[in-house]
C-alpha positions as CSV (number, residue, x, y, z in Angstrom):
1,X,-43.3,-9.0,32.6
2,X,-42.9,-9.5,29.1
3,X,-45.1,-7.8,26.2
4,X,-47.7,-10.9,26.5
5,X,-48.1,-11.2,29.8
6,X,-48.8,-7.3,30.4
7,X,-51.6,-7.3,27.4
8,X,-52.8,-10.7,29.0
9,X,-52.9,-9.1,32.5
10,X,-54.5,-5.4,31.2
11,X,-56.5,-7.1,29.0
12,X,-60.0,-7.0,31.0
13,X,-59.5,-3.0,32.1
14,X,-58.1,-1.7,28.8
15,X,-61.5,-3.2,26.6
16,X,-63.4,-1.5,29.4
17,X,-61.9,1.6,29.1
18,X,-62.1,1.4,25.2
19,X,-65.7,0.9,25.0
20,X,-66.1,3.7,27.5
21,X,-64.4,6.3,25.7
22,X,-66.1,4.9,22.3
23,X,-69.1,5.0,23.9
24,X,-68.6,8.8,25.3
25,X,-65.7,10.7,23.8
26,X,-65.3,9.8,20.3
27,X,-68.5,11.1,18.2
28,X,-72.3,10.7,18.1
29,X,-72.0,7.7,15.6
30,X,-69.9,5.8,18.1
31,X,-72.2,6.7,21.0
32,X,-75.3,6.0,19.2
33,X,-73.6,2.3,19.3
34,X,-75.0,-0.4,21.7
35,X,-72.3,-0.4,24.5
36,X,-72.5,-4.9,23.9
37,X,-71.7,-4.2,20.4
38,X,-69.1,-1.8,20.5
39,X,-67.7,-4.5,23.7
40,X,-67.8,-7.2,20.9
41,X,-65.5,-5.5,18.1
42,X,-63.2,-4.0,20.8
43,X,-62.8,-7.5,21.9
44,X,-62.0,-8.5,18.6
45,X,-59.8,-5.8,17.7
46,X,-58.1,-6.7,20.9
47,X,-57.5,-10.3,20.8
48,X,-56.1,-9.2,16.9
49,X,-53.6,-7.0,18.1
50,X,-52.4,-9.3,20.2
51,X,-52.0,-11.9,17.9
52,X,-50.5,-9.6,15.9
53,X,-48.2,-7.4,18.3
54,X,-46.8,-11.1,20.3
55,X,-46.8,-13.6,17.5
56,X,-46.3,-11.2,14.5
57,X,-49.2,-13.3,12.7
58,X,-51.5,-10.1,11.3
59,X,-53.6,-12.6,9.5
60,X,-56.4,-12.3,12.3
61,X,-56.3,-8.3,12.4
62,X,-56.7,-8.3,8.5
63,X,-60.0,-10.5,9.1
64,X,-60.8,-8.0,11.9
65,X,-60.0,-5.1,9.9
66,X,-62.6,-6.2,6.8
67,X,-65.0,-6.8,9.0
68,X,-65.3,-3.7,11.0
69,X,-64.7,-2.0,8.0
70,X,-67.4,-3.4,6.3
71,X,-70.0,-2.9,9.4
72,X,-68.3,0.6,10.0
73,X,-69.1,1.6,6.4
74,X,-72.2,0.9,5.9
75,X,-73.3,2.1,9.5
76,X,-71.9,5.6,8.0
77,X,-68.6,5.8,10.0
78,X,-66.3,8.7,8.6
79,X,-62.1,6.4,8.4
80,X,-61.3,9.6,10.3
81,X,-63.6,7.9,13.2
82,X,-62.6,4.5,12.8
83,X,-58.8,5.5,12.6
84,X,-59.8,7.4,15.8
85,X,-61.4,4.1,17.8
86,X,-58.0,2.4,16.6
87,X,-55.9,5.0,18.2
88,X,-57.1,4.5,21.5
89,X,-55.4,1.6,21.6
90,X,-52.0,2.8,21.5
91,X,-53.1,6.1,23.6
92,X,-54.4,3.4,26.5
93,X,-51.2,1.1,26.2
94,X,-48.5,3.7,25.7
95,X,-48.8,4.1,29.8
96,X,-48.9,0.8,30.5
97,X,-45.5,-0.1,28.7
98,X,-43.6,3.4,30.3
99,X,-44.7,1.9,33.7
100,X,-44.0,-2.0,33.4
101,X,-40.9,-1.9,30.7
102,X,-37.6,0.0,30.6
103,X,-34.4,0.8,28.6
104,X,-34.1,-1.2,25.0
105,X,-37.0,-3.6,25.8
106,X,-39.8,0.1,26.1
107,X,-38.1,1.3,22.7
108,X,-38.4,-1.9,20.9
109,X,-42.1,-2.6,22.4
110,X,-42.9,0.7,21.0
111,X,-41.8,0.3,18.3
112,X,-43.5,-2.7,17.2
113,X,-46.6,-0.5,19.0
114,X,-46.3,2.2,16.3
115,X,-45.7,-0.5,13.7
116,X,-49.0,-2.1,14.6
117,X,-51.2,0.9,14.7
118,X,-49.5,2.2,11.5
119,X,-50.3,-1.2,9.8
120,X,-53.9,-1.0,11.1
121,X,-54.8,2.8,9.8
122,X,-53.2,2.2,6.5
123,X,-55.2,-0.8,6.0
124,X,-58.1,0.6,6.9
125,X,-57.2,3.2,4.5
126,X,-57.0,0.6,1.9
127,X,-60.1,-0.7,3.1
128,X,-62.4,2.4,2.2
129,X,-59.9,3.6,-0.8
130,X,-61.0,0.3,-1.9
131,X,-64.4,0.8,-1.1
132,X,-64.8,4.0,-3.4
133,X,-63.1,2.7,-5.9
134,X,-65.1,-0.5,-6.3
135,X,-68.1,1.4,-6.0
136,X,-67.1,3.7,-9.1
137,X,-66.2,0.2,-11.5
138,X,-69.4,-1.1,-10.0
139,X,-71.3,2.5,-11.5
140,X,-69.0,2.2,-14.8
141,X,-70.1,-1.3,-15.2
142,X,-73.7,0.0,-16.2
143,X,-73.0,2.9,-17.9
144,X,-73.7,1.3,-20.9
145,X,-77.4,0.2,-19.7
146,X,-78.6,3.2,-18.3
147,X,-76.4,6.4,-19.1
148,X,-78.5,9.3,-17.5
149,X,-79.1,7.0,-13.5
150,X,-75.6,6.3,-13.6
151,X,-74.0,9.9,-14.5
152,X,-76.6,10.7,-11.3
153,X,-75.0,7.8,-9.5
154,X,-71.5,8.3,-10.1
155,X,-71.7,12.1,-9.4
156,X,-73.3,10.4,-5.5
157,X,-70.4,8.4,-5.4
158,X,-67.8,10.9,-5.8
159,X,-69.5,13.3,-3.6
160,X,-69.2,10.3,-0.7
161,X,-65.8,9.3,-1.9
162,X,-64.6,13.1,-1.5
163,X,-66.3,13.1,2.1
164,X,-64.5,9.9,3.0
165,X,-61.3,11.5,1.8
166,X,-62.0,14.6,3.2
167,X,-62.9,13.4,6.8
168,X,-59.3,11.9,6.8
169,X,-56.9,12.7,9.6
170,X,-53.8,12.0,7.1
171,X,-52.8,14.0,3.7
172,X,-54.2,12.8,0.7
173,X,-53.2,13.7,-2.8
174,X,-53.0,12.9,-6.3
175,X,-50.0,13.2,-8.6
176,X,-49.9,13.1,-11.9
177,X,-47.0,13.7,-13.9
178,X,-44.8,15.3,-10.9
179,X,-48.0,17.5,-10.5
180,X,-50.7,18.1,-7.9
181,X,-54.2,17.7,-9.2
182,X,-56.2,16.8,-6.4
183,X,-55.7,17.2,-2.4
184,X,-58.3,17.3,0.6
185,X,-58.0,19.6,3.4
186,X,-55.7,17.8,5.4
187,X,-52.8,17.5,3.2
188,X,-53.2,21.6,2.3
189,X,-53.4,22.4,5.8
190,X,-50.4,20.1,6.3
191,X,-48.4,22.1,4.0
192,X,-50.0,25.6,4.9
193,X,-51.4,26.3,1.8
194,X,-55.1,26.6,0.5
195,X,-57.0,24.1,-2.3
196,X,-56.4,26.8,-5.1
197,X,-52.5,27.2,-4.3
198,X,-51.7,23.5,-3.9
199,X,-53.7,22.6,-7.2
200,X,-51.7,22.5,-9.8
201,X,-48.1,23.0,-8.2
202,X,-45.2,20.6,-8.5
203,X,-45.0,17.6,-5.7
204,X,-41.1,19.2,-5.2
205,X,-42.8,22.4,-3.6
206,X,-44.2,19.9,-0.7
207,X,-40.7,18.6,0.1
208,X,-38.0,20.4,2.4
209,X,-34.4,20.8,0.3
210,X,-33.0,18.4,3.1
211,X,-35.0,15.3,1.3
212,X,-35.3,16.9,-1.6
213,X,-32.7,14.8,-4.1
214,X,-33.9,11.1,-1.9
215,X,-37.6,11.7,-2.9
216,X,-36.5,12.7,-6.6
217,X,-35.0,9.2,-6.5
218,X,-37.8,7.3,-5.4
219,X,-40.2,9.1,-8.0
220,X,-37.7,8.6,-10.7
221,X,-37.8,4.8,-9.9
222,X,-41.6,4.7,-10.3
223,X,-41.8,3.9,-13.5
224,X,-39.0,1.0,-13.1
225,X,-41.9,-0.7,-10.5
226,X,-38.6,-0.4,-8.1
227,X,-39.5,2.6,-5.9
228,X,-40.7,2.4,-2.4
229,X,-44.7,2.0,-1.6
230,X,-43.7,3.9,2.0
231,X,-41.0,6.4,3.2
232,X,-40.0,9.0,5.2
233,X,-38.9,12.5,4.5
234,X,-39.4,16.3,5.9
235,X,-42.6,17.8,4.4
236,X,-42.1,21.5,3.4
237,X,-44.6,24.2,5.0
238,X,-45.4,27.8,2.9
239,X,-43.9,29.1,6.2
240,X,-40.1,27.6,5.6
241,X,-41.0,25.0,8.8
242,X,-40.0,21.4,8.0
243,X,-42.2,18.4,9.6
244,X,-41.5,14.8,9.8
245,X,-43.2,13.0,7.5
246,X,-44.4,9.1,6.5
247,X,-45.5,8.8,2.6
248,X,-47.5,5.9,1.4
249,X,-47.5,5.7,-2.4
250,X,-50.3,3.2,-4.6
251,X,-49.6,4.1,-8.7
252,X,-53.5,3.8,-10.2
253,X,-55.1,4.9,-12.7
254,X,-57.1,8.0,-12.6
255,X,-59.2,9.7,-14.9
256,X,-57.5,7.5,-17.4
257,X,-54.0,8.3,-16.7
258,X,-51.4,6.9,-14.5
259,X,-51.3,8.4,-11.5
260,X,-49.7,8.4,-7.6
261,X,-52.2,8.4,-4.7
262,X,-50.6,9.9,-2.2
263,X,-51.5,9.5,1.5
264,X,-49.2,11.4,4.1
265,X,-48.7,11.0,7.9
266,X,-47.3,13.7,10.3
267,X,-44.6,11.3,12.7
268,X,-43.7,14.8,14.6
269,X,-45.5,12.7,18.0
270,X,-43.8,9.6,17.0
271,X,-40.0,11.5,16.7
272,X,-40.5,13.0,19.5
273,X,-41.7,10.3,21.8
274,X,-38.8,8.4,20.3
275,X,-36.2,11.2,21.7
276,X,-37.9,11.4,25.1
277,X,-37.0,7.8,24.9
278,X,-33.5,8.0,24.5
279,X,-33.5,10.9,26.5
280,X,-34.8,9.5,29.7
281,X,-32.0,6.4,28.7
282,X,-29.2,9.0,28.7
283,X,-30.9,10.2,32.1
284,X,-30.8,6.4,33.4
285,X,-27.3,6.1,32.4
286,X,-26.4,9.6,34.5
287,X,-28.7,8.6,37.6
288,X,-26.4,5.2,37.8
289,X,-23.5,7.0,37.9
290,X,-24.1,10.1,39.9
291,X,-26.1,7.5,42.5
292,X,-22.8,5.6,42.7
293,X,-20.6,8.6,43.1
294,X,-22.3,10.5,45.2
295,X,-22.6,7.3,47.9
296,X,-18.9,7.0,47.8
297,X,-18.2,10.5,48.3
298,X,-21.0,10.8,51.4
299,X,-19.1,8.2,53.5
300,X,-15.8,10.1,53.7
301,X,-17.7,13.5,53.7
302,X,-19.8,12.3,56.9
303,X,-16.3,11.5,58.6
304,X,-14.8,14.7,57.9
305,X,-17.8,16.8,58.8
306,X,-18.4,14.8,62.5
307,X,-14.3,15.3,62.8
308,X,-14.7,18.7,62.2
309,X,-17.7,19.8,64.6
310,X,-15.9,17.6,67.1
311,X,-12.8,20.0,67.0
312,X,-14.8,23.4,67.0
313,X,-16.3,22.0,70.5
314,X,-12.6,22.1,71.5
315,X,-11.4,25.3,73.5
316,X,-7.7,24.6,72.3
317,X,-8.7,26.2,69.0
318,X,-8.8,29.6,69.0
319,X,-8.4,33.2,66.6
320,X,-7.3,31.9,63.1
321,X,-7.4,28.2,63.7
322,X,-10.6,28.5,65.0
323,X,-12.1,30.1,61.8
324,X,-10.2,27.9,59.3
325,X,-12.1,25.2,60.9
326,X,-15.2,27.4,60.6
327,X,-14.5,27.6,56.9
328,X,-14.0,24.1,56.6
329,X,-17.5,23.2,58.3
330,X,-19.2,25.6,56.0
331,X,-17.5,24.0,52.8
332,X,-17.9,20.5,54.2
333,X,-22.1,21.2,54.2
334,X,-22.0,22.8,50.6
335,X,-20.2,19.6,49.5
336,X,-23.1,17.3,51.6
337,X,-25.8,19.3,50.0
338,X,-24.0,19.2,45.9
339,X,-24.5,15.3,47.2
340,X,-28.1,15.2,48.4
341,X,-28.9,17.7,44.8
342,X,-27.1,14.6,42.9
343,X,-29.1,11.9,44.7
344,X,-32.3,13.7,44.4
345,X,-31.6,14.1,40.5
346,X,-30.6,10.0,40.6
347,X,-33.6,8.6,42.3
348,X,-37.1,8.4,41.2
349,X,-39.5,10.8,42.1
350,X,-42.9,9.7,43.4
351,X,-45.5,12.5,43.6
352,X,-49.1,12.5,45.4
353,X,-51.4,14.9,43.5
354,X,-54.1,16.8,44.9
355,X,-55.8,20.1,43.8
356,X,-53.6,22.8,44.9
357,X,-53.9,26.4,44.2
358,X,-50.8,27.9,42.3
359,X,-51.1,31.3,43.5
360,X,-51.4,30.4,47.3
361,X,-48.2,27.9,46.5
362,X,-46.4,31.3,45.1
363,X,-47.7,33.1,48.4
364,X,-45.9,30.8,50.3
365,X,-42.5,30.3,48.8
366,X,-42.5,34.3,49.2
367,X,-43.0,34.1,52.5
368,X,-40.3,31.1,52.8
369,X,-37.9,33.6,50.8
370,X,-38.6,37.1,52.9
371,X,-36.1,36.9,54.4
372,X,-33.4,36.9,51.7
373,X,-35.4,39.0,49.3
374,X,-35.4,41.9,52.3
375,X,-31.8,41.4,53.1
376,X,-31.0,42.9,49.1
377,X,-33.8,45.0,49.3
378,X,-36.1,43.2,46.1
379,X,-38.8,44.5,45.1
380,X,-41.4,42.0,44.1
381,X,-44.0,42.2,41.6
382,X,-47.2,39.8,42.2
383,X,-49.6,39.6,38.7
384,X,-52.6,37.0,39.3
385,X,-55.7,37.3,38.1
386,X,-58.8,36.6,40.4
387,X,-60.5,33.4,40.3
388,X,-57.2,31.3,38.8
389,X,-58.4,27.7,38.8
390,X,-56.9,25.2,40.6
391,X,-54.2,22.6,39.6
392,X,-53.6,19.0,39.8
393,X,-49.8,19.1,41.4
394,X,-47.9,17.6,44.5
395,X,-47.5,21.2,46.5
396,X,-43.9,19.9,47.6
397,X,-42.5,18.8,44.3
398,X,-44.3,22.4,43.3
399,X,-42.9,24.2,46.2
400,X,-39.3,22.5,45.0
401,X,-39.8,24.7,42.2
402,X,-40.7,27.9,42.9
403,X,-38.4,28.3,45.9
404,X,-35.4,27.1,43.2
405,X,-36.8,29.5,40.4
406,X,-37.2,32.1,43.1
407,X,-33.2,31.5,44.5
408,X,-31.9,32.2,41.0
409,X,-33.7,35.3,40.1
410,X,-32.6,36.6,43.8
411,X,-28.7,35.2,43.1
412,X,-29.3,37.0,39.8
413,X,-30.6,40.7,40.7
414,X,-28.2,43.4,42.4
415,X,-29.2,45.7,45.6
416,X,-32.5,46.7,44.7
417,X,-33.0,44.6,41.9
418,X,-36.5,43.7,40.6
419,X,-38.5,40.3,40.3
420,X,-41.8,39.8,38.6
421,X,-44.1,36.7,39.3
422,X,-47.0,36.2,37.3
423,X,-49.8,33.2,36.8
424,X,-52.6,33.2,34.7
425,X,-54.6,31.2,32.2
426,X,-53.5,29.4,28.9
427,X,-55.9,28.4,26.7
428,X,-55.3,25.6,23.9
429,X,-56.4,21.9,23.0
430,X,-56.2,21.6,26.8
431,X,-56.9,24.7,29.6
432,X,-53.4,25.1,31.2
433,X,-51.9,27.2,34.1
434,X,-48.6,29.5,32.8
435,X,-46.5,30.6,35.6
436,X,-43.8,33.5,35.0
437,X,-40.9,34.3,36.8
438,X,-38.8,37.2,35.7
439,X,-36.0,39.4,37.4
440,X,-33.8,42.3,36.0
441,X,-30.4,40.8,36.2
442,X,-27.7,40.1,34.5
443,X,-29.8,37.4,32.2
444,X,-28.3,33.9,30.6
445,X,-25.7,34.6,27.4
446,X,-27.5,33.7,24.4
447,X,-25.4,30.5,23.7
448,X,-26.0,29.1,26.8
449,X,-30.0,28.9,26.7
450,X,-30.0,25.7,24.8
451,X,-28.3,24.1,27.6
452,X,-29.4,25.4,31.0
453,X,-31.8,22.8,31.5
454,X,-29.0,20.0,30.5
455,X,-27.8,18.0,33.9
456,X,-24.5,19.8,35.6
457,X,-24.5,22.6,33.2
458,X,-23.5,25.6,35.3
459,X,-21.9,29.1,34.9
460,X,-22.1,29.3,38.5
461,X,-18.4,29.4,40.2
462,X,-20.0,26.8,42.8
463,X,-23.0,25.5,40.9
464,X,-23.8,21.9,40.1
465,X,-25.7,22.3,37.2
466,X,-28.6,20.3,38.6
467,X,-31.0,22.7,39.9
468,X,-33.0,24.0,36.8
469,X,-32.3,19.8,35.9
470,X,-34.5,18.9,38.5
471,X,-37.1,21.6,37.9
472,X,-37.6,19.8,34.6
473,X,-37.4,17.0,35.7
474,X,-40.7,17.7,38.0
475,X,-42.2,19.8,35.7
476,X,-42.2,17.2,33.1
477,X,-43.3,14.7,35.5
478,X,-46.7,16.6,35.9
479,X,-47.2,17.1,32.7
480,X,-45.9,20.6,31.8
481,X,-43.2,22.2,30.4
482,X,-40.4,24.8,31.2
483,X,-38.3,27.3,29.1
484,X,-36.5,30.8,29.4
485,X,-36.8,33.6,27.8
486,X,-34.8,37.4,27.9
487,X,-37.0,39.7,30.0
488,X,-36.8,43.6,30.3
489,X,-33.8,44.1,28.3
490,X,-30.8,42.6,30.4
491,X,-33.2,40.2,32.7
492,X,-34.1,36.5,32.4
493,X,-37.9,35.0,32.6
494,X,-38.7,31.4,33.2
495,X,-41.9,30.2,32.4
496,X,-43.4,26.9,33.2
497,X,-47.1,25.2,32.0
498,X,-49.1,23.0,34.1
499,X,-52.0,21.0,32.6
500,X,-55.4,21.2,34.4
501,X,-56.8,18.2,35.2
502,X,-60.0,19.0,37.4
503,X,-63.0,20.4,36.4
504,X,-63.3,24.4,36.0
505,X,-63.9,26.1,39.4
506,X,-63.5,22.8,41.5
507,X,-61.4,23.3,45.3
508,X,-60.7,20.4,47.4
509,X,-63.7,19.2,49.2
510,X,-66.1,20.2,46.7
């Protein structure tokens, strides 16, 4: 399907879903709301967005964007709520397009997705920057007529026009003269600094050295009228870190002087949604080829391997040709399984979720792995605390995993090495499962961290390279995340997140 038929097709479920999580996630304004009403300006918003994401024509969205604004605003609405509600749009699609589009066709489709959204908040920003700033001429207008109500009225004003800024997801600052004189809270927490250290400082403190001389440029053309109203650059934090970052730039004046209103977007989710893009393209491009390989080398490999077995069933062969052909057998399965770990890496994984507890799913892989854990005389270490929740996984995928993690740290460890396995919680935005293992071997060389997850990269004298591959790989795929880390001096740890998804407490059948 192409980009209009999929927003045609979703069209009924996704304005559902909007007005549902308006009506029960977003705040108490928005579920103080009349679910008919809040139905009526999703629709709207909707039908805009389409107009605007297929045809390109925005003119509708503008018309949608006043008017919301305008009902929004007076209701009491915070931007920071209405940018929210407009979010939701791209958070409900975003799915959608991974699932019906691939390749260049997903990257430009979400593009143009960003580019809409980004359109919409920064003209609701205008909107309510326009707002204020017509309801302070509208107080200056009759200053003249009756001085001491409207010094009482403007001071009102600024008061809600500070709250406004305030409340705003995005940075806002002013610059005057190259320096800061006014910033809310989420530009200085943007930046890592508080109110009374970014007040007064020069706009070049804000800016990494890497973008340093580029932003210079575009201030210096200011003046000219020639500069850019938008760009991108990395934002300096007080703690040396350097974010991406999208600048919108409006020269007013303010307090009588000419001045830069300033309001700043954190792309960090945007980049890096844009690399997992290209990523899982460079992945696509690998699967094809190791898909294609891997089926021409199986054909000849099955041949060989029945020849083979065929010949040890032969009493002619005997002493040293016997176990030639013994040897051959053995390398002829390695090969056939280096093929299946290539295919299984190619294809597509599907997964069937159910709640699943992690530390029974570690009891069991131990259990799988006794066996070889006895034979070099291991001695595990189980940490898990009582009561761990449960986890939204498919236990085979899971099991996939563990018994792979398990295999290295046993490969790794000498006679009577050690290996520690350890769950517990992880508290954040969102309550998370964090699963350990750890074993005293000889560890992974420094150099080679930033690569052990990459597809056949292996020290291993008869590794593939696509084990710890397709651990990501699954990990990923439920919604977690894996990385190493050195562990008791000379050892390894690998530790893995998985996002909870059911409700604290909650086993299967209850």
């Amino acid at each position: 399907m192409d980009i209009a038929d999929i927003l045609i097709n979703y069209r009924e479920s996704i304005i559902r879903e909007w007005v549902r999580i308006l009506h029960t996630e977003v705040s108490k304004t928005y579920s103080a709301q009349a679910p008919e009403t809040l139905f009526l300006t999703c629709t709207a918003a909707y039908d805009a967005n389409f107009k605007a994401f297929v045809n390109r024509d925005f003119s509708k969205l503008d018309r949608v964007v006043e008017n919301i604004g305008r009902i929004r605003s007076k209701a009491g609405f915070s931007l920071s709520e209405v940018q929210k509600a407009f979010e939701l749009y791209r958070i409900m699609l975003m799915p959608i397009l991974m699932r019906e589009l691939e390749g260049a066709e997903l990257v430009v489709t979400l593009d143009h997705l960003n580019e809409l959204l980004s359109y919409t908040i920064h003209k609701f920003s205008d909107y309510f920057q326009a707002l204020s700033e017509k309801q302070i001429r509208d107080y200056a207008q009759t200053l003249e007529i009756k001085v001491a109500e409207r010094t009482k009225e403007l001071a009102e004003s600024e008061d809600k026009y500070r709250t406004l800024v305030e409340e705003m997801r995005d940075g806002y600052a002013v610059n005057e003269d190259g320096t800061i004189i006014f910033a809310n809270r989420a530009f200085c927490e943007m930046h890592g600094y508080r109110r009374r250290e970014a007040i007064g400082r020069c706009y070049t403190d804000f800016i990494a050295p890497e973008s340093l001389e580029e932003v210079k440029k575009i201030y210096e053309r200011r003046d000219s009228g020639e500069s850019k109203e938008r760009y991108i650059y990395f934002r300096l934090h007080k703690n040396g870190s350097r974010f991406p970052t999208e600048n919108r730039v409006t020269v007013v004046r303010y307090q009588g002087k000419a001045a830069a209103l300033v309001i700043c977007c954190d792309i960090t989710e945007r980049i890096r949604i844009e690399e997992r893009i290209r990523e899982a393209e460079h992945l696509a491009h690998i699967g094809q080829f190791t898909t294609s390989l891997a089926h021409e080398i199986r054909n000849p490999l099955s041949a060989a391997k029945m020849g083979i077995q065929m010949l040890l069933k032969s009493p002619s062969f005997t002493g040293n040709d016997r176990r030639r052909l013994e040897i051959l057998s053995q390398e002829t399965s390695r090969l056939d399984n280096i093929v299946t770990e290539m295919l299984d890496f190619a294809k597509p994984i599907k997964f069937e979720f159910e709640a699943c507890s992690m530390v029974s799913l570690i009891e069991s892989c131990l259990d799988v792995m006794e066996g070889k854990i006895k034979e070099k005389k291991i001695r595990v270490h189980e940490k898990f605390p009582r009561n761990l929740p449960y986890v939204m996984m498919d236990y085979e995928k899971m099991e996939q995993v563990i018994i792979n993690l398990l295999l290295n740290s046993i490969e790794a460890v000498s006679e009577e090495g050690e290996i520690t396995i350890a769950a517990g919680r992880l508290r954040g935005k969102k309550e998370a499962i964090r699963v350990q293992i750890a074993d005293n071997g000889g560890g992974i060389r420094e150099e080679d961290m930033p690569f052990i997850f990459d597809p056949f990269f292996s020290r291993k004298a008869k590794g593939t390279g696509l084990g710890l591959a397709n651990v990501k790989k699954i990990i990923e795929a439920h919604g977690g995340r894996i990385w190493a880390t050195p562990w008791d001096q000379s050892g390894v740890c690998m530790n893995f997140t998985m996002l909870r998804e059911i409700d604290q407490g909650q086993r299967p059948g209850e």
